[in-house]
FIMISE-221665 format. One record per residue (C-alpha): y, x, z; chain. Coordinates in steps of 0.25 Angstrom, whole numbers. Each point is the difference from the previous one (the first is absolute). Example, Ala and Ser with C-alpha at 12.3 -4.5 7.8 and 13.67 -1.06 7.14 Angstrom:
REM FIMISE-221665
    yy    xx    zz c
   -18    49    31 A
    14     6    -2 A
END
This chain:
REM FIMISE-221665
    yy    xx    zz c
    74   -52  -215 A
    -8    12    -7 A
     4    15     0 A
     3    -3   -15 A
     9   -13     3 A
     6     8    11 A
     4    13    -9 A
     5    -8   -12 A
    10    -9     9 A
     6    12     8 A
     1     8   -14 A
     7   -13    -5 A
    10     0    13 A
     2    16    -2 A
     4    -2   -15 A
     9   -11     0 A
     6     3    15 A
     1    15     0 A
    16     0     0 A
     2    -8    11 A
   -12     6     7 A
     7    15    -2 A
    13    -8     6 A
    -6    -6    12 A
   -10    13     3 A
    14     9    -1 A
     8    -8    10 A
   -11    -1     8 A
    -2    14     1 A
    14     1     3 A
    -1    -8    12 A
   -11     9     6 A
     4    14    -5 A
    16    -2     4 A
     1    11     6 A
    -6    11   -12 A
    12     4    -9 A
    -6     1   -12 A
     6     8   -10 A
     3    -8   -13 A
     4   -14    -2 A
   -11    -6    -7 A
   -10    -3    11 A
    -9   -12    -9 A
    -1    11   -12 A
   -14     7     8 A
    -2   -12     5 A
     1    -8   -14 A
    -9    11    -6 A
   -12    -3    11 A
     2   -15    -5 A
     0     4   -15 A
   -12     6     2 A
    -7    -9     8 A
     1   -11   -10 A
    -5     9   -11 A
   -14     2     7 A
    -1   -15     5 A
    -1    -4   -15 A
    -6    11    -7 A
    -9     5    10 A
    -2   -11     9 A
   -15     3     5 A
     6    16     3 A
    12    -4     6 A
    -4     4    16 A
    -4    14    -5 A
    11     3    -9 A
    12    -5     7 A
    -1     8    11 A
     0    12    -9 A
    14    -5    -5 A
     4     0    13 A
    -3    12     4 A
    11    10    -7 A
    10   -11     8 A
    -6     6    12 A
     6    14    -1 A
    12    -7    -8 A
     4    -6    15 A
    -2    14     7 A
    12     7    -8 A
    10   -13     3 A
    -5     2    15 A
   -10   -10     3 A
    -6     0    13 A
   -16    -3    -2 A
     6   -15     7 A
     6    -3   -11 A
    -9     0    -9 A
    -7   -10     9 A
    11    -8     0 A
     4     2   -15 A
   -15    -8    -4 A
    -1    -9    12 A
    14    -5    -7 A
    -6    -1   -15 A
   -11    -8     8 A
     9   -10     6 A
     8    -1   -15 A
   -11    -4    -7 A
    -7   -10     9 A
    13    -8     2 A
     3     2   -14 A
   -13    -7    -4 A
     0    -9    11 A
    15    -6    -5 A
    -6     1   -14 A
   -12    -8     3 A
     6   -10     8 A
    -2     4    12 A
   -15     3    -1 A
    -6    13     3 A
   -17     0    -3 A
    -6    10     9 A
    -6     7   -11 A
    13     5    -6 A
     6     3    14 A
   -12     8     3 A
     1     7   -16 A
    14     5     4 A
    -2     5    12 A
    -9     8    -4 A
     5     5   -13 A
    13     4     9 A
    -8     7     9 A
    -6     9    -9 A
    13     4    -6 A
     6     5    16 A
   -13     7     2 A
     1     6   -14 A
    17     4     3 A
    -5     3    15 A
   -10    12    -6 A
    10     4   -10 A
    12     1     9 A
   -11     9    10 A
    -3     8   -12 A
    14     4    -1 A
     2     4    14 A
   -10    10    -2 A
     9     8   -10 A
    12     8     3 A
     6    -8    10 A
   -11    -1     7 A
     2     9    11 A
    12    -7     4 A
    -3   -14     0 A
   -15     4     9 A
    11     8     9 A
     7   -13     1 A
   -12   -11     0 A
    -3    11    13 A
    11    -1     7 A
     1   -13    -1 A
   -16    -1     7 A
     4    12     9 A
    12   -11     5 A
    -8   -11     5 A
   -12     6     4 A
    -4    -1    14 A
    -2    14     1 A
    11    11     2 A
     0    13    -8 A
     8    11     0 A
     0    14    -6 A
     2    13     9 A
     3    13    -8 A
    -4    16     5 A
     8     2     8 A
     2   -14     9 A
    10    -8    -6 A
    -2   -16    -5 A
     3     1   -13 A
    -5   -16    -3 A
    -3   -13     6 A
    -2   -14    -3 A
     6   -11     8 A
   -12    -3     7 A
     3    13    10 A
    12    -5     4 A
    -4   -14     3 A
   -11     6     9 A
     7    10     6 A
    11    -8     2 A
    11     9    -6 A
     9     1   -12 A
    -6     8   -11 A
    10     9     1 A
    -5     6    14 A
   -12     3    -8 A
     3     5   -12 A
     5    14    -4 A
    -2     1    15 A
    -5    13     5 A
   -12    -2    11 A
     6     8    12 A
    14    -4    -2 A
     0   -16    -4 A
   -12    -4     2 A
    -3     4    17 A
    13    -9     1 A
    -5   -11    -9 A
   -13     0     9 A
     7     0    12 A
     8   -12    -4 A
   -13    -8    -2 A
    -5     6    13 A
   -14     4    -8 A
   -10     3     7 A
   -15     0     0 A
   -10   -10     5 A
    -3     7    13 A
    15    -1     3 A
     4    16    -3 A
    13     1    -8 A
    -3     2   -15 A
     7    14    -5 A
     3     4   -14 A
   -12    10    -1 A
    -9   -11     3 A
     3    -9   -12 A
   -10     3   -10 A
     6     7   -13 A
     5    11    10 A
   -14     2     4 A
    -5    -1   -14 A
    10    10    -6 A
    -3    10    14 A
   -17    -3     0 A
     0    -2   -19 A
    -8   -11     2 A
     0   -15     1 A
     2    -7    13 A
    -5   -14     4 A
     2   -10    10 A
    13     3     7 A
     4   -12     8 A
    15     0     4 A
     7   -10     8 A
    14    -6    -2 A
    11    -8     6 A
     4   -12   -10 A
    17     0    -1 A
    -3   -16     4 A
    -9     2    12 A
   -17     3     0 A
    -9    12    -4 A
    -3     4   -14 A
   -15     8     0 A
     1     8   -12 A
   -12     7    -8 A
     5    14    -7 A
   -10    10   -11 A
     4    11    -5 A
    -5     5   -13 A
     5    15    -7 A
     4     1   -14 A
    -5    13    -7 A
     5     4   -15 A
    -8     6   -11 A
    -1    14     5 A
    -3    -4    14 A
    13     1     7 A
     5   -13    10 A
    11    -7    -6 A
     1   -10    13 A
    -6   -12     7 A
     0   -15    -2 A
     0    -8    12 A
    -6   -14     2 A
     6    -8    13 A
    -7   -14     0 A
     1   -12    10 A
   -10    -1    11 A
     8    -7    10 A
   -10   -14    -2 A
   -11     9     0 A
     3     6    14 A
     5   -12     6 A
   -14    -7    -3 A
    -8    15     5 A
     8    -2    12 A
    -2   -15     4 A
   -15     5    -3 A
     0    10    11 A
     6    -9     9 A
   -13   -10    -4 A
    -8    10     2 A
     6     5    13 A
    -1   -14     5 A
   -13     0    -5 A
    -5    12     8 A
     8    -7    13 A
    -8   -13    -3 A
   -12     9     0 A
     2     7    10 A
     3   -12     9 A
   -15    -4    -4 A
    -6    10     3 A
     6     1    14 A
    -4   -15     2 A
   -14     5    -7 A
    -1    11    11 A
     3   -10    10 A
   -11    -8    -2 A
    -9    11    -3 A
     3     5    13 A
    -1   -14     9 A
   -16     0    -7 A
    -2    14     5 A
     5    -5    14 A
    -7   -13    -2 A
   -14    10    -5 A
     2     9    11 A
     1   -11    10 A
   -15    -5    -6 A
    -7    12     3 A
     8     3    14 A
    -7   -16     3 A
   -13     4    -5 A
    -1    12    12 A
     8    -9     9 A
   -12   -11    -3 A
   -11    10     2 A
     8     5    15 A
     1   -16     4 A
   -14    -2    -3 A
    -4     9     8 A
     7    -2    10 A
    -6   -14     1 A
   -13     7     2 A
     3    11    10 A
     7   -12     8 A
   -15    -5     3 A
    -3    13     7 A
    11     6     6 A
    13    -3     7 A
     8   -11    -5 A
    12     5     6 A
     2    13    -8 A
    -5    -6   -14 A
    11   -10     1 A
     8    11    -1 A
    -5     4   -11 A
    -1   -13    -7 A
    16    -4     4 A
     2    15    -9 A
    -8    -4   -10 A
     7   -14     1 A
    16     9    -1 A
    -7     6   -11 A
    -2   -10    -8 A
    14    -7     3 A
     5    14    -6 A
    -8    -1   -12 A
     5   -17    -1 A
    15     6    -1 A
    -4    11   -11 A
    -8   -11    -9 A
    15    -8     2 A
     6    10    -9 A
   -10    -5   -13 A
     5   -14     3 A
    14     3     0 A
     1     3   -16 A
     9    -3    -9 A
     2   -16    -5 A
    -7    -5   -12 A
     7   -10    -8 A
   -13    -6    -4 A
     0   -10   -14 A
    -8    -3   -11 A
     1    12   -10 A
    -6     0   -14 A
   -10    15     1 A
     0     3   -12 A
    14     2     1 A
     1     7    13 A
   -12    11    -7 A
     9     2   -13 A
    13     2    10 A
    -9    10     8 A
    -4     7   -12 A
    12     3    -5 A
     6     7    12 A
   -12     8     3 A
     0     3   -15 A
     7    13     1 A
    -7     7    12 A
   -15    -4    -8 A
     7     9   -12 A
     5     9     6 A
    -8    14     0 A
    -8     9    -8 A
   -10   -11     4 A
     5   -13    -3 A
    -7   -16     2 A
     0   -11    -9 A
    -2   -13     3 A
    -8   -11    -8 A
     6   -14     3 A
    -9   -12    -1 A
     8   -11     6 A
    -7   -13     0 A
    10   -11     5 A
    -8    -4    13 A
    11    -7     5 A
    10     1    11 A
    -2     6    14 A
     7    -3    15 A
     6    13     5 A
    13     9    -1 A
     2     5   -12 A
     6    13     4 A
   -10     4    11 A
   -12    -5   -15 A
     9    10    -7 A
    -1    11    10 A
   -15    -2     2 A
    -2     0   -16 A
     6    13     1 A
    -8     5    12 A
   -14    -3    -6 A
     6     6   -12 A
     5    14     4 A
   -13     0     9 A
    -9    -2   -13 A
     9    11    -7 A
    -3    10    11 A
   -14    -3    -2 A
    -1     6   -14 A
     6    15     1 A
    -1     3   -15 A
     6   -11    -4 A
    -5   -13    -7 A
     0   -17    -2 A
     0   -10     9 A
    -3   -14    -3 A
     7   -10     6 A
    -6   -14     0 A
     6   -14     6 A
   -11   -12    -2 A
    -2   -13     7 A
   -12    -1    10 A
    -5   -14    -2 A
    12    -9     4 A
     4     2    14 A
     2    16    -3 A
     7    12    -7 A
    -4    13    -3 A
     7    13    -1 A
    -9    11    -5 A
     4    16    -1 A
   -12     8    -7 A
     1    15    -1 A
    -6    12    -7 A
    -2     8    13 A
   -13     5     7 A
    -8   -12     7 A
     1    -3    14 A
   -12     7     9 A
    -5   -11    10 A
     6     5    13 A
    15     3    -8 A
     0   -17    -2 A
    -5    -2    17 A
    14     9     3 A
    10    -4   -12 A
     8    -9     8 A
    -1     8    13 A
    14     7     4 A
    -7     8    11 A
   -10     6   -10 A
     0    15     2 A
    -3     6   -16 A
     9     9    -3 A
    13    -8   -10 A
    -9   -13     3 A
    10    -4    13 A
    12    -3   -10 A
    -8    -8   -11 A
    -8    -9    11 A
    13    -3     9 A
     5    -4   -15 A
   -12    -8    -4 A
     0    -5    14 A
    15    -4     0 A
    -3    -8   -14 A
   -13    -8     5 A
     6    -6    12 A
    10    -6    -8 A
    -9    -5    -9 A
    -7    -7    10 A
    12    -5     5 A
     1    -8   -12 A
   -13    -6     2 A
    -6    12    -9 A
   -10    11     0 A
     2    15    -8 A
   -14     7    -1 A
    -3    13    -9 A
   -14     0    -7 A
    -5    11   -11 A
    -2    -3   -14 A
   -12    -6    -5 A
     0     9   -10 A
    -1    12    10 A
    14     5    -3 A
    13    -3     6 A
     3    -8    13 A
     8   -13     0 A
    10    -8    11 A
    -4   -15    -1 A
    11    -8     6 A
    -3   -15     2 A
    11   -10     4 A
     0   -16     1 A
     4    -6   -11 A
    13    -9     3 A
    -1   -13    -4 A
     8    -9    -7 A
    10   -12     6 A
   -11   -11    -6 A
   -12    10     2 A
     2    -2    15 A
   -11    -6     6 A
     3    -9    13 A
    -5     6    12 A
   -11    -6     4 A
    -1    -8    14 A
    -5     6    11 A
   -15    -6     2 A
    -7     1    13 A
   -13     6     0 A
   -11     3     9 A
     1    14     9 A
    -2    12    -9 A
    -8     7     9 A
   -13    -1     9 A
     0    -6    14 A
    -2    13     6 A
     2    13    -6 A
   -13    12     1 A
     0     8   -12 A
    13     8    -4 A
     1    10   -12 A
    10    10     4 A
     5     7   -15 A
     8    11     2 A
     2    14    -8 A
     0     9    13 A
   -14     2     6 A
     6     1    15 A
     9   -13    -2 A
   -11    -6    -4 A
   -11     4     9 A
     8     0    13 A
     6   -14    -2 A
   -17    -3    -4 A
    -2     4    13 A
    10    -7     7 A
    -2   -13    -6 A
   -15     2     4 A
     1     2    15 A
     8   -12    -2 A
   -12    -7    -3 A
     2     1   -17 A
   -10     2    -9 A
     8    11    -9 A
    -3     7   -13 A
     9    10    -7 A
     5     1   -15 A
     6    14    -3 A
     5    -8   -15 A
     3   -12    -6 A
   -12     1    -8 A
   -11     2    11 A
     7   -10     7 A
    -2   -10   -12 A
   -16     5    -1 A
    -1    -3    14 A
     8   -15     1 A
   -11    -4   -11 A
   -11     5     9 A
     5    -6    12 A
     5   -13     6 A
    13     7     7 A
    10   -10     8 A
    13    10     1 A
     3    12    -7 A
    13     9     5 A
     5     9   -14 A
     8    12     0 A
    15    -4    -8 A
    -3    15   -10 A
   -12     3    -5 A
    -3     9   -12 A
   -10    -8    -9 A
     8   -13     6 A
    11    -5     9 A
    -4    -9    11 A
     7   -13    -7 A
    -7     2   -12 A
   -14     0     9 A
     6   -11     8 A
     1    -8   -12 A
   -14     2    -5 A
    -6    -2    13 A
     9   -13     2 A
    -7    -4   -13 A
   -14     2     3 A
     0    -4    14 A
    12   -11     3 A
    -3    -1    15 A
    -1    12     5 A
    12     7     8 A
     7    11    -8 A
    11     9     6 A
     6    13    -5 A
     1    13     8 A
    12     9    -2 A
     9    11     2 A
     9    -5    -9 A
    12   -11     2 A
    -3   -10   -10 A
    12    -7     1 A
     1     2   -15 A
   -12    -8    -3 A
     2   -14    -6 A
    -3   -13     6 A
   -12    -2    -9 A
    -5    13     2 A
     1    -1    16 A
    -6   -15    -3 A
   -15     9    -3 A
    -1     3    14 A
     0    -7    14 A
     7    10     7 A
     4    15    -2 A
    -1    10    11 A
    10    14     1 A
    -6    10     7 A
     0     4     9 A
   -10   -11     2 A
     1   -10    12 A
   -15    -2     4 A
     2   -10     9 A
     8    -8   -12 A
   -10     3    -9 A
   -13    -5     8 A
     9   -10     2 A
     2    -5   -15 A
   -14     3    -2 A
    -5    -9    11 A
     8   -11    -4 A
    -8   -13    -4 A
    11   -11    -6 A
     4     1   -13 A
    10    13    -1 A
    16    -5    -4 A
     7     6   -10 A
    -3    13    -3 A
     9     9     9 A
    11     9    -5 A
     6    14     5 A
    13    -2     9 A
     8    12     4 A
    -4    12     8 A
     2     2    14 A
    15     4     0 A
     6   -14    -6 A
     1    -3   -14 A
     0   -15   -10 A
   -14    -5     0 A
    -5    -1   -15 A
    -6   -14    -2 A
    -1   -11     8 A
   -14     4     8 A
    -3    10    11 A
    -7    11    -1 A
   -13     3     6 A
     1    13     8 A
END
């Protein structure tokens, strides 16, 4: 149907219907506004009038009829205001003539209602209401306008959320809205017209108000007092009450003056709003954060612990270093003087060492990981957002770059992964005293590794700063708390099969942690573990030539020096590095390896050497317990020596000429302890 055809049939309806549409739109009307009394009788005469006209403009100015009936309409509006119509009703009044003449044409047409006419009376109803809304609007601003914004204000002021009330000069409430007493929890009564020292300290007494820290709230306290004593506003007033039915009520009060025109106070209005939800939540926050700080705290005990068992476990390595040199000696003097005195000496040194066995059991006994396979990535961004604040925090704060690229999962515990997250990342903060970036960077290494990377901005690392890093028994000044740290985090990486090392920047700037873990493999990437195949003897039928490799000089030469009265051809390395220069020079048939090296540990040789040279014997030489080594790691070697060393065992593993067994283990020290690993350990 066109606009044309639409216009021409609803002016045809009009026209022939308008009675009985008058008639249905007045009872209509009657039904909806029952409760106005409307003064006359006639209630269809306006209404007959509005039709009249309607019809009019439908047939003579069909194209205009939008425009022009709305202007009709729009003296109807202020016609409604005088007989007492609520802006409501003027809503209903035109929804009514909209359902009169859709069911009109609807009965007319058989039923049949096309949605183009529908849609035509709809909207030309809709511009009439807008048309006798702005009119009735207009009115109001006239002489009783005053009156009837007073009471549209009231009626706001009634169901607000917000209570107001009014306080005169001189103290008394001289208004409220019913909001006051349903927070307070009293009858209006007990706060209006009352006078603040008389009514209200009673009122306030019944709801046992008080503030926040507990303190009994007191008249003078309630804002509008203050603001009439101080003349100006007050903000921010918490109060608390007891509900009539049981709970607290936290309630927010502002006071604001009121000043007439020549600069005189003419009272204070008083807001009291409802912060009870608000306080509820701050104070289950503070609880979290309470437990929060506990949690932490709990950490860093359990941190502290650990830190501690390395420094024992550090300090027990360098006791065994002197202990070594003494025994050594020992073994010398024993060829030229009177046995019976150095066996003395040599049951000491052997007390000693006992001792030391019972302090490096302190590192073992650390608390237990729950080890699974964890997604990195994951672990990185849960780090990053509890150290998040402390990196901010300060005049000089750190931002961290994340580039996380997916490598996969790795087997560890995921709260110890978290906490050493955090260590490397604080560690890194310190590092940059001005402030700064650091990247973060996970990648896969190949397809058997994973790699955690914490690059800063700081100053590079000097040569010697990297050889004493990880040393918790170096002597720099502030450098014992950062190395026991570092220390603490590394040997749980290698726990976990893993290595941290700390390298500058190619570019020159900045220093970076480098943590590399095994990859954990999926259920259907596990391969089957090979049988065992039974090859010829690793080593040479007799053993001459032994590489001693060892960071300290007098470990090193004074066990060269025992090893060669014994008839050994010995050669000593200071580092990993010269050790490798002089096992490509020379056929060697054992080499013994200090565990802690700077440039490398002892494994890491053991692993190379194994790979360049699969007969030879390898053993590893060491203060330290290595009971936290993994089975593959303790696989490298044939045998691992504590010192003390045992010379008489260790010409007696160097003079062997069957094929070694399985490599040997560490079992507990002297004084009793669970044996780790299934193997004995060479002493």
């Amino acid at each position: 149907m066109t606009p044309n055809e639409t216009i021409d049939t609803l002016a045809e309806l009009v026209q022939e219907e308008r009675e009985r549409l008058t008639r249905l739109w007045a009872k209509r009307l009657r039904e909806e506004l029952y409760e106005i009394d409307l003064p006359g009788r006639d209630l269809r005469a306006p209404l007959r009038r509005l039709i009249d006209e309607l019809a009019r403009l439908l047939s003579d100015r069909p194209d205009e009829v939008l425009r022009l009936w709305p202007e009709v309409v729009r003296a109807h509006g202020a016609f409604r205001y005088d007989q007492r119509f609520e802006p409501e009703d003027l809503v209903r009044e035109f929804k009514a003539l909209e359902e009169v003449l859709l069911r009109v044409y609807s009965r007319r047409h058989e039923g049949r209602l096309e949605p183009e006419v529908a849609e035509f009376i709809t909207e030309l109803v809709g511009e009439a209401n807008a048309s006798a809304q702005a009119s009735y609007a207009r009115v109001l601003r006239t002489e009783e306008v005053r009156f009837r914004e007073a009471a549209v204000m009231e009626s706001i002021l009634y169901h607000m959320d917000v209570g107001i009330l009014l306080a005169e000069v001189d103290g008394s409430v001289s208004f409220a809205t019913q909001p006051v007493s349903r927070l307070m929890g009293v009858p209006m009564r007990s706060v209006v017209g009352a006078r603040t020292a008389n009514s209200l300290a009673p009122v306030l007494a019944q709801v046992r108000a008080h503030h926040p820290s507990g303190e009994p709230f007191k008249v003078t306290d309630l804002p509008f007092m203050r603001a009439l004593q101080e003349r100006g506003p007050v903000r921010g007033v918490m109060m608390v009450v007891e509900r009539p039915g049981g709970g607290e009520a936290w309630l927010e009060m502002s006071a604001t003056p009121i000043w007439e025109e020549g600069g005189e106070l003419a009272g204070v209005i008083q807001t009291l709003t409802d912060r009870t939800e608000a306080a509820t939540k701050t104070r289950e926050l503070t609880n979290a954060q309470d437990e929060l700080r506990r949690l932490q705290g709990r950490l860093l005990q359990r941190t502290r612990a650990q830190a501690l068992g390395q420094l024992a476990s550090g300090a027990a390595h360098a006791l065994n270093n002197f202990l070594n040199v003494l025994r050594l000696r020992i073994t010398l003097l024993r060829r030229e003087f009177k046995p019976e005195h150095l066996d003395a000496l040599d049951r000491t040194v052997g007390q000693i060492g006992e001792l030391v066995g019972r302090l490096q059991e302190f590192n073992v006994q650390r608390t237990e990981e729950v080890l699974k396979d964890v997604p990195l990535d994951a672990v990185v961004r849960e780090a990053l957002e509890l150290v998040r604040g402390e990196l901010e925090r300060g005049g000089h704060p750190v931002a961290v770059d994340l580039h996380l690229g997916d490598p996969g999962m790795v087997h560890a515990d995921t709260g110890f992964l978290r906490e050493l997250v955090v260590s490397l990342l604080l560690a890194a903060r310190d590092r940059m005293q001005q402030g700064g970036r650091l990247d973060l960077t996970t990648q896969a290494e190949g397809t058997d590794r994973v790699t955690l990377r914490i690059q800063d901005e700081g100053p590079p690392y000097a040569v010697e700063e990297l050889s004493r890093l990880f040393d918790p028994l170096n002597r720099e000044a502030g450098a014992p708390q950062v190395a026991l740290q570092l220390a603490v985090v590394r040997a749980q990486v290698q726990r976990w099969g893993g290595e941290l090392t700390v390298e500058n920047s190619q570019s020159g700037t900045g220093g970076a942690f480098v943590v590399r873990l095994p990859r954990a493999k999926a259920a259907h990437e596990q391969e089957p573990r090979p049988e065992a195949v039974t090859t010829g003897p690793r080593r040479f039928q007799q053993t001459r030539r032994v590489l001693v490799v060892d960071d300290d000089m007098d470990n090193a030469r004074m066990l060269a020096e025992v090893l060669g009265d014994e008839g050994y051809d010995v050669q000593v390395a200071q580092s990993a590095e010269v050790a490798l220069q002089l096992w490509e020079r020379r056929r060697y048939d054992a080499a013994l390896l200090d565990a802690l090296m700077p440039d490398k540990t002892g494994w890491e040789l053991a692993k190379e050497l194994r790979q360049r040279t699969p007969q030879a014997l390898l053993a590893i030489v060491t203060g330290m317990d290595v009971r936290g080594q993994s089975r593959a790691t303790l696989a490298l070697v044939d045998a691992v020596f504590r010192k003390p060393i045992d010379v008489g065992a260790l010409d007696e593993f160097l003079s062997q000429s069957e094929t070694p067994a399985t490599p040997s283990e560490p079992s507990a020290p002297a004084s009793g302890g669970e044996k780790v690993g299934e193997g004995p350990l060479t002493h």
